[in-house]
N, C-alpha and C positions, 0 to 999 in steps of 0.2 A: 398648152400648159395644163397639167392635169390639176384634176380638183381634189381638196384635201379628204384625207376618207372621214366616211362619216363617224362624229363622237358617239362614245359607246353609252348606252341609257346608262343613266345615276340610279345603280342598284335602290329597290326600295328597301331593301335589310343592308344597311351599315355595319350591321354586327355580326354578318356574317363570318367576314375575314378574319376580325376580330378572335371568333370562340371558333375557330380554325385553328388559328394557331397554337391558342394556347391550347386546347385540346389535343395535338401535334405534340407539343412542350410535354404535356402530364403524359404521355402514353410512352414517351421519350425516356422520363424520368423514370415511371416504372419498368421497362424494358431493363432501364441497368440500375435498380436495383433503389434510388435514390430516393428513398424513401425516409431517411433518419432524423434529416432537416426538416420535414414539414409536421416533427409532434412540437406541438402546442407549450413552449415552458411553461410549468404552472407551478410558484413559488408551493413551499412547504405553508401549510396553516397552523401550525403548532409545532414546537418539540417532537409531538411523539407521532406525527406526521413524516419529520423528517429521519428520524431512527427506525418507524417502519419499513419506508425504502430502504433504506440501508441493510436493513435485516434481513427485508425479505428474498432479497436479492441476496445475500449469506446463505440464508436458507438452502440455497439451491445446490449451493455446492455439499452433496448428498451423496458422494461417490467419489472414490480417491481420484485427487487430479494431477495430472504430468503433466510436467514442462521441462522438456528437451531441449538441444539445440540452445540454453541463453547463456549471455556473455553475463561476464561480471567483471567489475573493479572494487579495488578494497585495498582503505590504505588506515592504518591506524599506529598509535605509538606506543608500545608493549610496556611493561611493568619497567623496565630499566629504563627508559624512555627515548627509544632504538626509534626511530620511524619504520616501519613496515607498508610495501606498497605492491598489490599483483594488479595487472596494468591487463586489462583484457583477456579475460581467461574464462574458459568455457566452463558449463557450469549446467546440472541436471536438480531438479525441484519438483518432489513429490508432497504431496496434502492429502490429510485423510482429516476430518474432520469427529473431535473437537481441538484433539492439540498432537497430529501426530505427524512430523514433519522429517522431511531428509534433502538437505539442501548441501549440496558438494560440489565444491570450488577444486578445478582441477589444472593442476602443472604440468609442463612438461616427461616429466616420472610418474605423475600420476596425482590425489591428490592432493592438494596442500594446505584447506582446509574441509569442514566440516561440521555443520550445527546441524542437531537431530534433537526429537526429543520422543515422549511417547504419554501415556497420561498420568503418567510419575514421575518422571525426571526430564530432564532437558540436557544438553552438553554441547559442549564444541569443544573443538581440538582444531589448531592449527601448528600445520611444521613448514620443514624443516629446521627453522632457525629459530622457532620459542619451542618447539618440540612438546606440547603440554597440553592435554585436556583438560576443561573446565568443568563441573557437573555438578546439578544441584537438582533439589525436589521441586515441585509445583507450588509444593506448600507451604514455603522459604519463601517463594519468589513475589513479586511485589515492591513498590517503591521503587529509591534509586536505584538503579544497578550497581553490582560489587566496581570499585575502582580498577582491579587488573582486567576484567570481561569486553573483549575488545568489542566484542559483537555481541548484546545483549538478548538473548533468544525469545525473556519474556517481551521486550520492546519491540521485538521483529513481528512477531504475531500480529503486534498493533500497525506498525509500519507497512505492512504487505496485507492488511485488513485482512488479516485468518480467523480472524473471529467478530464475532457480533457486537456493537455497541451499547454500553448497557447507559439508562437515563442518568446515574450519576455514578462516579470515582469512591473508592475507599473512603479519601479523605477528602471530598468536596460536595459542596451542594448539589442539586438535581440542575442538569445542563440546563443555559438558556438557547434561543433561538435568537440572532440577532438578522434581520433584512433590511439592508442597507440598497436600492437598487438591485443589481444584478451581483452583488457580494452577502452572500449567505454563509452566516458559521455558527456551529456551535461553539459555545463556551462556558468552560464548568470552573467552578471558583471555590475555592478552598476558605477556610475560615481556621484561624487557630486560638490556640487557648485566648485570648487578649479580646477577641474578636475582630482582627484585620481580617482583609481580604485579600484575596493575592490568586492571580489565574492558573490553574493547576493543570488544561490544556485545552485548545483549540482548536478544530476540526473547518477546514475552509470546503463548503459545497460546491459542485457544479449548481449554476442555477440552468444548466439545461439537461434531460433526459439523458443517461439515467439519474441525474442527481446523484453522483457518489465523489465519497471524499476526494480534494485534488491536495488539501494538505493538512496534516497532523503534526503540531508541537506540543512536547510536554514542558513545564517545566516544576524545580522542586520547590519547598517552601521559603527558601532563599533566594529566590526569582533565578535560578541558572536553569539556562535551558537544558535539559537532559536527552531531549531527541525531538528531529523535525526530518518529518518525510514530507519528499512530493511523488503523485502519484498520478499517471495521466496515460493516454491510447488505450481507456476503457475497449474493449473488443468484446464479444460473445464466445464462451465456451462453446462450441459446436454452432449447430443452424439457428436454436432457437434458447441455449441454456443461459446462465447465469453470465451476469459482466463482470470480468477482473482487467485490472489494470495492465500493463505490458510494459511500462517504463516505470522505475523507481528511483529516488536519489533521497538516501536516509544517511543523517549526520547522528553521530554523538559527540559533543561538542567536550564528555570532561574526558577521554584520553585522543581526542583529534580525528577519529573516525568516521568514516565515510565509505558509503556500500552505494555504488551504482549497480542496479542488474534491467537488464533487456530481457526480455521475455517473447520470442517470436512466434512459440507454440504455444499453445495451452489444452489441452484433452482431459476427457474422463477414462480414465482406464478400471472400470469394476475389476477385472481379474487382475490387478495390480497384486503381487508377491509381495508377502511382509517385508516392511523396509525399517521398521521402529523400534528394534529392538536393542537394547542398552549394549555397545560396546566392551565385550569382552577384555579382548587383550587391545587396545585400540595403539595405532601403530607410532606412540611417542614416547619418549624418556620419562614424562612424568605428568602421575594424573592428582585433579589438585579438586575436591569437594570443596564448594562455596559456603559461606556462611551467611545466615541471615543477611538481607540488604542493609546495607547502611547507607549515609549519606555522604555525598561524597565529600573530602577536605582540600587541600590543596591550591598551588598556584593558577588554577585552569580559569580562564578568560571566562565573565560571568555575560550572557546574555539575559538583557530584560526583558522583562513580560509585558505583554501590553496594557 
C-alpha cells in the first residue's frame, strides 16, 4: 500500500497568489484597452465646474467635423396637418463651428430633406410632398420656434450640443446645479413679470466621465414642452479628440416631431470643401422667410415642467 505524498510547505507569503492574479487581471485589462471604467466619478463642485466640462470638451471641436454613413428617422405633421414620416434613411452631417452646419436626409431619388445654415441664416427645406424651404436670420432666432418649422435648426444646435452652454437663458436666471446621488442636472428657471417661477430648461448629467449631457428639455413660459433630446454612446473624435454623442432622439412636441439619427462615424476633416453656403435656386416649389418667433397657440398637448 503506498504512502500518501508528502503535503506541500504552507507558503510563508499568502499574498502571493493573491497579487498574481490580479496583477494578471490589470495587465489584461490594459492589453485591451479597458481602461475607461476605472476613472474615478467625481461629482461637479459647482455650476461653473459642471459647464466647464461641458465647454471644454466643445472646445475641441476646432475643425470641421464629418459624419458619414448615419441613419435617420423623422416624422413630423406639416402646416395642414398631413403626418409626415422617413422611416430609416441615410443621412451625411457636417459641423464647422460656431454655427455652420449641413445635415441631408437622403431618399431614394436623392434628397428629401435638408437643414443648413451658415453665420447668418439658417434654412431647411423638405420635399417632395411639402415642397418648401424655410429660412430665417440668426438674429430673429430665439424662443419658441415658428408653428409651420418642422425641425427647428436654432433648437437642433442645442439638441445635438453644437454649441457651448452658457450660465444662464435669455430669459432665465443663472443655472442651478442640483445633486441628487448619482442624478445631476442643471436647471435654469425663468421669472416673469408677476414674479412666478417656472423652469425654462433642464440639462440631465452623466455623473460618470466624460460628464456630458444625456438629456435636454426646454420648455416655454406656459409650461409646454418645446423640445427634449436624449443623447448617449459618447465616443471619441479620433484616438485622443473631443467626445460627441453617436445616438439621438430629439422630440418637438407642438407640431408632433421627432428626429432619430445614429451617427456610426464621426471625423475631422480640415480640408473639408465649403458646405454653408445659402441655397440658391434650392430644389422646391416654394421658399418661405420666417418671421420673428412667436409662441406657439393652438390644440397641441401641453407637457408640464417639473
Amino acid at each position: 500500500m503506498r504512502s500518501p505524498p508528502p503535503a506541500r510547505p504552507r507558503s510563508s507569503h499568502p499574498c502571493r497568489y493573491t497579487l498574481a492574479v490580479a496583477a494578471g487581471a490589470a495587465l489584461l485589462a490594459a492589453l485591451c484597452g479597458c481602461n475607461g471604467s476605472s476613472v474615478e466619478a467625481i461629482p461637479p463642485r459647482d455650476v461653473g465646474e459642471a459647464l466647464r466640462r461641458i465647454n471644454e470638451n466643445f472646445a475641441r471641436l476646432d475643425q470641421p467635423l464629418l459624419c458619414r454613413s448615419a441613419l435617420v428617422s423623422f416624422s413630423y405633421r406639416d402646416p395642414a396637418g398631413q403626418a409626415r414620416r422617413y422611416i430609416a434613411q441615410p443621412a451625411a452631417l457636417i459641423y464647422r463651428a460656431p454655427r455652420c452646419l449641413y445635415f441631408d436626409i437622403k431618399g431614394i431619388g436623392g434628397s428629401v430633406a435638408r437643414v443648413g445654415s451658415n453665420d447668418e441664416r439658417y434654412w431647411l427645406w423638405v420635399e417632395p410632398e411639402v415642397s418648401t424651404m424655410w429660412w430665417g436670420t440668426w438674429a430673429d432666432a430665439g424662443g419658441a420656434p415658428p408653428a409651420e418649422l418642422p425641425l427647428p435648426p436654432d433648437q437642433l444646435f442645442d439638441a445635438l450640443m453644437l454649441r457651448p452652454l452658457s450660465a444662464e437663458l435669455p430669459d432665465s436666471l443663472a443655472a442651478l446645479l442640483r445633486l441628487r446621488g448619482e442624478d445631476h442636472r442643471l436647471i435654469y428657471v425663468r421669472v416673469d413679470d408677476d414674479g412666478r417661477t417656472s423652469v425654462a430648461r433642464e440639462i440631465v448629467l452623466s455623473p460618470k466621465f466624460p460628464y456630458l449631457p444625456t438629456q435636454i428639455a426646454d420648455w416655454d413660459a406656459d409650461g409646454r414642452q418645446t423640445m427634449r433630446a436624449e443623447l448617449g454612446e459618447y465616443k471619441r473624435v479620433g484616438p485622443d479628440g473631443p467626445y460627441t454623442a453617436r445616438r439621438y432622439v430629439v422630440r418637438w412636441p407642438a407640431n408632433a416631431a421627432e428626429l432619430r439619427l445614429d451617427l456610426p462615424s464621426a471625423i475631422f476633416r480640415p480640408d473639408q470643401p465649403e458646405f454653408s453656403d445659402f441655397p440658391a435656386r434650392p430644389p422646391v416649389a416654394r421658399v418661405e422667410r420666417l418671421t420673428p418667433a412667436v409662441r406657439p397657440t393652438g390644440s397641441e398637448e401641453a407637457t408640464d415642467a417639473p
